[in-house]
C-alpha positions in Angstrom: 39.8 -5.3 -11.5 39.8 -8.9 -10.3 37.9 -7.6 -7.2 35.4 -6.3 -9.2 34.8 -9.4 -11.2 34.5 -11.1 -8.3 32.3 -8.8 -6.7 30.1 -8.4 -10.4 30.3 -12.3 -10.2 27.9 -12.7 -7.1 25.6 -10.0 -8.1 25.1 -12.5 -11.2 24.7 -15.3 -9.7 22.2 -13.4 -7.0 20.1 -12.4 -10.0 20.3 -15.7 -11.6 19.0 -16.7 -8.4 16.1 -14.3 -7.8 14.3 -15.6 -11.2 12.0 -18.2 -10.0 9.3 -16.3 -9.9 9.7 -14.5 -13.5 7.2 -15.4 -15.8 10.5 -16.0 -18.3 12.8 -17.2 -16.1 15.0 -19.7 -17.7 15.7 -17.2 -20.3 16.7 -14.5 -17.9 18.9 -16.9 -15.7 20.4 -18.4 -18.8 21.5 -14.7 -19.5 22.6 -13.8 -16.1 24.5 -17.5 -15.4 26.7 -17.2 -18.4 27.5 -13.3 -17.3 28.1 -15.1 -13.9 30.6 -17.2 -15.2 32.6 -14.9 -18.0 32.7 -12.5 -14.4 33.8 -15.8 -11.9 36.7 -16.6 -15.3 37.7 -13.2 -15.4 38.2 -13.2 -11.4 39.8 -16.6 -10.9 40.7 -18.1 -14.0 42.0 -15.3 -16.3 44.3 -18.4 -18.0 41.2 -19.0 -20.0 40.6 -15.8 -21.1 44.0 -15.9 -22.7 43.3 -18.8 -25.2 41.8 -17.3 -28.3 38.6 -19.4 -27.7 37.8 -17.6 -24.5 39.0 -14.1 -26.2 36.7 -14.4 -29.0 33.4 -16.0 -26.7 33.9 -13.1 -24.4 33.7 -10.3 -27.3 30.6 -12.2 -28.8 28.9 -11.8 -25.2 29.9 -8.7 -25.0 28.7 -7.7 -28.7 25.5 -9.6 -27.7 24.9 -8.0 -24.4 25.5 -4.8 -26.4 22.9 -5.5 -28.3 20.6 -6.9 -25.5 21.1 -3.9 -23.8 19.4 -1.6 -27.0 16.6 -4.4 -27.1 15.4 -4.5 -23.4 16.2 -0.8 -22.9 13.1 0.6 -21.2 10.7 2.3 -22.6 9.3 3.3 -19.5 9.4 7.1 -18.2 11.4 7.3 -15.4 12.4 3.4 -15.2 14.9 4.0 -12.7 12.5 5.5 -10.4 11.9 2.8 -7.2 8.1 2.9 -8.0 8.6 2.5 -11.8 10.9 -0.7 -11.6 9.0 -2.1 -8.4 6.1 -2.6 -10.7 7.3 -2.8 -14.3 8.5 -5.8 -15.5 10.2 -4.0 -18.5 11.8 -1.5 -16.3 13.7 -4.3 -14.2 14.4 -5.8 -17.0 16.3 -3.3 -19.2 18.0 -2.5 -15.7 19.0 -5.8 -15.7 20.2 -6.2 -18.6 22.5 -2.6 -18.4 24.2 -4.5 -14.7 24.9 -7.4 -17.0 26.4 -5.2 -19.7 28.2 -3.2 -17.4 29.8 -6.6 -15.7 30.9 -8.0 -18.3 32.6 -4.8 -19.8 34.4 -5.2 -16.2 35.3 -8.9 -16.8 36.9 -8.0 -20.3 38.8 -5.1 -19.2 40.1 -7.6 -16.4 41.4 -9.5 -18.9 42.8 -6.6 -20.9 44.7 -5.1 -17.7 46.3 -8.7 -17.2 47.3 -8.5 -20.7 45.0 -12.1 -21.6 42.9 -10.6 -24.0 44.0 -9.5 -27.6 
């Protein structure tokens, strides 16, 4: 699971990166950069995610991604169709936001299977 953290980690930060040319970009690499670094914890520093502070931030990011994910969910037919999400901000969005979700799901079962998290 460490792998994967790692591996979600970089995918993070690579979509953190890829935002300067969203019309909301600070927003959307604010979201991505704090996924980045729960995922880069869980991979290298799962110490942290044993203290009750870093338990209890990484459920609220969790619960807000959750949420997140139900608020950018695309309404777009097909959205996961290359010529949908090519062109639809929405679309890439709501994708986005489901790889975010899905990472850091994978950070805090990470810490679950090292027994950090309560």
């Amino acid at each position: 699971m460490r792998i994967a953290s790692g591996i979600f980690c970089v995918i993070m930060v690579a979509f953190t990166v890829v935002q300067f040319n969203d019309p909301d970009a600070l927003l959307w690499a604010i979201i991505y950069g704090v996924i980045a670094i729960w995922c880069g914890l869980a991979a290298f520093r799962t110490e942290i995610l044993s203290k009750d502070w870093g338990s209890r931030l990484l459920v609220l990011s969790l619960a807000l991604a959750s949420f997140a994910v139900v608020w950018y969910f695309p309404k777009t037919p097909g959205f996961w169709h290359t010529e949908v999400w090519w062109e639809t901000e929405t679309a890439r969005e709501g994708m986005g936001m489901m790889v975010a979700f899905i990472a850091l799901i994978v950070a805090w079962l990470t810490g679950r299977s090292r027994n950090t998290l309560r």
